[in-house]
C-alpha positions in Angstrom: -19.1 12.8 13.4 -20.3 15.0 10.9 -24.3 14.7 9.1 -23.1 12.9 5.8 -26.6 13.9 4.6 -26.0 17.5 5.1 -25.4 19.3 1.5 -22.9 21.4 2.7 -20.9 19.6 5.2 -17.4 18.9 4.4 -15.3 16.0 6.5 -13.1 17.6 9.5 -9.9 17.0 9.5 -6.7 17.0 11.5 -3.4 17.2 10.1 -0.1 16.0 12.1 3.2 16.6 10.7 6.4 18.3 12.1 8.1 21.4 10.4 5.6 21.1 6.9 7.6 22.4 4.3 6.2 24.3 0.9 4.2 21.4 -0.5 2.6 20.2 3.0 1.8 24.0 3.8 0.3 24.7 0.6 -1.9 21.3 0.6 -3.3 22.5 4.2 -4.0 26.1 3.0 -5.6 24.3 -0.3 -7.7 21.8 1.3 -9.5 25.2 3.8 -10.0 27.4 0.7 -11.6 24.4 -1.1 -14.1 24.3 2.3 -12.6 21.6 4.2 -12.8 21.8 8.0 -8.7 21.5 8.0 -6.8 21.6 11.6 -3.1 21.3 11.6 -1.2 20.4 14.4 2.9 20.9 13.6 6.3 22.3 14.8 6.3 25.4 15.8 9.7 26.3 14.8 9.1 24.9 11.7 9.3 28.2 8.8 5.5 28.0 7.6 4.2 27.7 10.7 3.1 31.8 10.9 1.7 31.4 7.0 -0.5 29.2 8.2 -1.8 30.9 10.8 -2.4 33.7 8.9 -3.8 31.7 6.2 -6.5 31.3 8.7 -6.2 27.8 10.2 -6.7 26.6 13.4 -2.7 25.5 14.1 -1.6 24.2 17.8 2.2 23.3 18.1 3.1 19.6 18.3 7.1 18.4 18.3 7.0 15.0 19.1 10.5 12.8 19.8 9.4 9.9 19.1 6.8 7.2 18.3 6.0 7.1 21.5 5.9 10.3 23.1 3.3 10.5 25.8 3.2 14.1 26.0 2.6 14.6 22.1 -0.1 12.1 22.4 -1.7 13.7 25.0 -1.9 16.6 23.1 -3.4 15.0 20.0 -5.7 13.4 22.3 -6.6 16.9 23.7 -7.4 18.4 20.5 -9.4 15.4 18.8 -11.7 16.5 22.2 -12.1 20.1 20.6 -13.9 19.0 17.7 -16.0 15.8 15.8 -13.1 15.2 13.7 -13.7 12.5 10.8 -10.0 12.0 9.7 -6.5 12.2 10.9 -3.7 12.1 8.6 -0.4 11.9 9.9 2.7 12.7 7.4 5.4 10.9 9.5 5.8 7.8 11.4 6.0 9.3 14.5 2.8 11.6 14.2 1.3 8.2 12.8 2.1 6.0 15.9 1.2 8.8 18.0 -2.1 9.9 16.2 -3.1 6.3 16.3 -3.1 5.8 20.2 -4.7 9.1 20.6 -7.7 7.9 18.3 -8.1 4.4 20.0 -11.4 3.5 21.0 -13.2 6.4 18.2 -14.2 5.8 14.8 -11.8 9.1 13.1 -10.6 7.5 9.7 -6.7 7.3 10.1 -5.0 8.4 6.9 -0.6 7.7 6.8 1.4 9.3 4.2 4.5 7.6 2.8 7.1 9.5 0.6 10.1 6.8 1.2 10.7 3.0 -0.4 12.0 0.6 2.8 11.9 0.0 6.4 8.7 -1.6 6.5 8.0 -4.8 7.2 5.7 -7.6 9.0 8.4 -9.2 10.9 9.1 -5.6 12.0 7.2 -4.8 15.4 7.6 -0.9 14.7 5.6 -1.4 11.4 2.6 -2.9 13.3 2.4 0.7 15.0 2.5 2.4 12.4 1.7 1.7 8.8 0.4 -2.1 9.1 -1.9 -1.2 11.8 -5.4 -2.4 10.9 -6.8 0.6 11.8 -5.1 2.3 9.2 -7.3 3.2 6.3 -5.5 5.0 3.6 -1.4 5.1 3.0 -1.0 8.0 0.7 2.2 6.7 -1.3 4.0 10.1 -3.3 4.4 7.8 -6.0 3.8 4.6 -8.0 7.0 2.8 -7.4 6.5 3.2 -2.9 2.9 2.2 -3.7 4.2 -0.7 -5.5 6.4 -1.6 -2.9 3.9 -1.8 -0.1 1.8 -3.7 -2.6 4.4 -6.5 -2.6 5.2 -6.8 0.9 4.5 -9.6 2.7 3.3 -13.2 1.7 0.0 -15.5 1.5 -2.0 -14.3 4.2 -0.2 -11.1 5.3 -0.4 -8.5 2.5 -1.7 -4.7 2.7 -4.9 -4.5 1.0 -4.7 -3.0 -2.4 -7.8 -0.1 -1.0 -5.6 1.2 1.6 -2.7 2.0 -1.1 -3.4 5.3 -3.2 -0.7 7.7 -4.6 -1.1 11.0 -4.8 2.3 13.4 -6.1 3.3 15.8 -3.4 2.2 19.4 -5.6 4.5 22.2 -6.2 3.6 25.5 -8.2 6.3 27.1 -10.4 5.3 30.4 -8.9 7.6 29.1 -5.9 10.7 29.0 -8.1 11.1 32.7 -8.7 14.7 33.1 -6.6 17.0 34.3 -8.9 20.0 32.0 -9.6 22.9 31.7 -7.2 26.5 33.3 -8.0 28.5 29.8 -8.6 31.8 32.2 -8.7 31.9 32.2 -4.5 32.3 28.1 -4.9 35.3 28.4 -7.3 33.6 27.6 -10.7 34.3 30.0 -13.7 32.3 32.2 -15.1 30.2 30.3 -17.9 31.4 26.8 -17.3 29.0 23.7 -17.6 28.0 22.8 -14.2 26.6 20.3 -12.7 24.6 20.0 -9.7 24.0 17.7 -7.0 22.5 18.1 -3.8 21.9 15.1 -0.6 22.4 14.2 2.6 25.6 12.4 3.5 24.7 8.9 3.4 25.9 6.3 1.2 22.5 5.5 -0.8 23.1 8.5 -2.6 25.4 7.6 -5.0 28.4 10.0 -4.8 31.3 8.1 -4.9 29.8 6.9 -8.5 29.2 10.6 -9.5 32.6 11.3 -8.8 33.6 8.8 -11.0 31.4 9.4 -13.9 32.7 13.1 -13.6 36.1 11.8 -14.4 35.6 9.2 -16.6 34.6 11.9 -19.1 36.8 12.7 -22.1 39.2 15.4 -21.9 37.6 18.2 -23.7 34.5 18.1 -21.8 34.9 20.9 -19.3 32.6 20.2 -16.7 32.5 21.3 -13.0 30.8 19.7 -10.2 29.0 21.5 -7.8 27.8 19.2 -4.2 25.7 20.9 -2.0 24.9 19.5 1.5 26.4 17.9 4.7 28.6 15.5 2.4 31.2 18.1 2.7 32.4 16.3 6.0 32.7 13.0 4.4 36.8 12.6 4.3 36.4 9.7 2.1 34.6 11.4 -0.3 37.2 14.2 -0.6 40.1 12.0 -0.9 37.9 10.7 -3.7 37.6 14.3 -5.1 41.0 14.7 -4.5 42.4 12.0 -6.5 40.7 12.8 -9.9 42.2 14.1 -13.0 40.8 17.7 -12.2 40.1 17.8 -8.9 39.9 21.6 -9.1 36.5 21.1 -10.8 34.7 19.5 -7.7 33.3 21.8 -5.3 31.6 21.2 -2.0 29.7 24.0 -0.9 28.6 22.4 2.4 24.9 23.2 3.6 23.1 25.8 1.8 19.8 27.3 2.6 20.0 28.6 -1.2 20.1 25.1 -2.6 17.3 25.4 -5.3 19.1 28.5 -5.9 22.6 26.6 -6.9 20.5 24.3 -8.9 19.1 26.8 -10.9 22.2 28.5 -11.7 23.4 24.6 -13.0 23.4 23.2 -16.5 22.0 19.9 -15.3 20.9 18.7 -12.1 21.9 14.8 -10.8 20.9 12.5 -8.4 22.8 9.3 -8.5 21.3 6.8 -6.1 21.4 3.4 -5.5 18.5 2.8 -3.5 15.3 3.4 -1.7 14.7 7.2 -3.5 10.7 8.7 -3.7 9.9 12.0 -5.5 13.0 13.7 -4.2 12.2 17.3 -3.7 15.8 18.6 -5.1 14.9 16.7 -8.7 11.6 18.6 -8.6 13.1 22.1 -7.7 15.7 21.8 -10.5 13.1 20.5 -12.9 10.8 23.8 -12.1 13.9 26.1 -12.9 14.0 24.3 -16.1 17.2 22.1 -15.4 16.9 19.2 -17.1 18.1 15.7 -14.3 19.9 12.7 -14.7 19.1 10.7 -12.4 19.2 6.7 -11.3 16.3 4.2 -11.9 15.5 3.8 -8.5 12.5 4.7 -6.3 10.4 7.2 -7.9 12.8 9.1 -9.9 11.7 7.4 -13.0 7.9 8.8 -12.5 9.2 12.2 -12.4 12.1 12.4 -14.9 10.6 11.0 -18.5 14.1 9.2 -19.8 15.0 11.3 -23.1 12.2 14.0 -22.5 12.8 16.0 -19.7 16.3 14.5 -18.8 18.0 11.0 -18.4 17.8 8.1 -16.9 20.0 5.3 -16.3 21.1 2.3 -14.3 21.8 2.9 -10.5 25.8 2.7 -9.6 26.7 2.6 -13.0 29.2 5.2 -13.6 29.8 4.6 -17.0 26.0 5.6 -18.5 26.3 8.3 -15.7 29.1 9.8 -17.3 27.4 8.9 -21.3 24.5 10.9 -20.2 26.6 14.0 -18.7 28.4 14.2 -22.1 25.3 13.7 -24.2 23.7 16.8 -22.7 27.1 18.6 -22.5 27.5 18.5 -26.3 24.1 19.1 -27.1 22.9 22.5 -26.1 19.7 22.1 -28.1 18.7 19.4 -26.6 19.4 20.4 -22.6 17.5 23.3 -23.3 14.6 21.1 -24.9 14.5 19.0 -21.9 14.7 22.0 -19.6 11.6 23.7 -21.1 9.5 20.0 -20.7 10.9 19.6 -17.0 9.2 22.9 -16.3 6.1 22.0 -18.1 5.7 18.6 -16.6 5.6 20.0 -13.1 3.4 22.6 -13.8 1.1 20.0 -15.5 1.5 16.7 -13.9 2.6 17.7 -9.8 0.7 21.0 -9.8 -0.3 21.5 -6.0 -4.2 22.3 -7.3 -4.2 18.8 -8.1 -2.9 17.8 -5.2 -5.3 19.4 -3.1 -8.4 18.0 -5.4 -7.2 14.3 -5.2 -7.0 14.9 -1.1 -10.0 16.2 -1.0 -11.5 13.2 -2.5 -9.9 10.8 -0.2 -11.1 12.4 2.5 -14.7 12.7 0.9 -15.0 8.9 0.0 -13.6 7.4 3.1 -15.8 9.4 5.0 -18.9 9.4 2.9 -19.2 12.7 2.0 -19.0 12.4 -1.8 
């Protein structure tokens, strides 16, 4: 392990995740320039995986297929031999259980990041390899409400210890959000129209069979389109849904869409309706750093990121009714969605900057290795 003493020595770390996007790239390429000893081990198919190699890391491809994959461990284990590493930290729970059987037996601080509410548990054998293993230091939560969650897990005797919790926002950088805004015409909408925008996996969490209906609960002169981007575009049910509304014409399913922030930015307003289990979701962010103001769902994180009345709306998970309330608030009120839509930019350049991001990782690192 590193000389703590030594003025200039910085803790090594390893990094194990699978295809990092933006934020996870960025954070790595942060972390080096900041003089951190930074390793990554990741997916080589994965879209960032050149940047950072030109960004001057050491990278080594790792695709593991599961929690326990011999072959990926074997690999971790071969490149903790490269180097006194002082930290691993893994950004999935694969790379977790993994990284934590190739570390067995050393002292490297083991550092899991969690960016999801649910599926943990200590009547859960899966959780004990993973993120209740004792030799788990840190769980990096991407916001207050996971954090909270793993907080109250548990009963007398089995709880996480509150020192291993510590959230730290996933940072973004406006400078990202430059694409110019996608042509809404080639999914049917008119020219102009109000548009809302919604994008998700197709899984029933999410909420859409409630959007749907706030869509059509709203009052006849409110001309509003609907615009779902994503794999829910093979849900049958959910078209029959669209299909039975008063204006069926103004739902459209664009299917998946590499130019989803795109779509978002070319939107009045930006939703994401779900019932359950939601972190920071990276779509809410995008929109936000276009300068779309969100209405989204208490649930999960979402109320962290979208200040209720400031930079959008907020309201009660599968509650149609304030769903569809807060779409005609903002449809009538063009002052106002472009007031919100100037603070949604401004609070993720502020408040989930990537700078910050990198300074608060650094510190982790520094502390739980002794190097602060």
């Amino acid at each position: 392990m590193n000389d703590p003493a030594s003025a200039t020595a910085m803790p090594r770390v390893l990094c194990l995740t699978d295809a990092c996007d933006r934020p996870e790239s960025e954070l790595f390429i942060g972390l080096k320039r900041a003089g951190f000893a930074i390793d990554v081990m990741c997916n080589p198919k994965g879209k960032h995986y050149q940047r950072l190699q030109e960004a001057g890391l050491t990278v080594k491809p790792l695709a593991l297929s599961g929690r326990f994959d011999k072959p990926g461990t074997q690999a971790i284990e071969a490149q903790l031999a490269t180097a006194s590493y002082d930290v691993i930290h893994a950004f999935n729970p694969r790379a977790l259980a993994c990284g934590l059987r190739a570390t067995k037996g050393t002292d490297v601080k083991v550092v899991a990041y969690r960016g999801v509410i649910g599926n943990i548990s200590f009547f859960n054998p899966e959780s004990w390899i993973t993120f209740l293993h004792p030799r788990v230091s840190r769980i990096v939560c991407v916001a207050d409400a996971i954090k909270d969650y793993l907080a109250g897990l548990g009963g007398v005797g089995f709880k996480i210890p509150s020192e291993r919790l510590q959230r730290i926002y996933k940072g973004h950088d406006l400078s990202w959000y430059q694409d110019q805004a996608a042509d809404l015409s080639q999914f049917g909408v008119p020219e102009g129209a109000f548009t809302i925008c919604c994008t998700g996996r197709n899984v029933p969490r999410k909420g859409f069979d409630v959007l749907i209906d706030a869509v059509d609960q709203l009052p006849d002169d409110v001309d509003v389109h609907l615009v779902l981007v994503g794999d829910l575009s093979t849900n049958d049910e959910l078209r029959a849904q669209a299909n039975a509304v008063r204006h069926p014409e103004r739902i459209h399913f664009t299917g998946f869409r590499n130019d989803a922030p795109a779509i978002a930015a070319a939107s009045s307003v930006f939703t994401l309706p779900s019932t359950e289990r939601e972190g920071l979701p990276r779509a809410v962010i995008e929109a936000m750093a276009y300068g779309v103001p969100a209405v989204v769902t208490d649930v999960g994180g979402m109320p962290e990121l979208v200040k209720n009345g400031v930079t959008g709306i907020v309201v009660p998970p599968k509650d149609s009714k304030s769903l569809s309330k807060a779409f005609e608030t903002l449809y009538r009120d063009a002052a106002l969605r472009a007031k919100m839509g100037q603070a949604s930019q401004r609070r993720i350049d502020k408040d989930f900057n990537t700078l910050q991001t990198v300074r608060e990782t650094g510190d982790l690192y520094k502390r739980l290795t002794g190097f602060d």
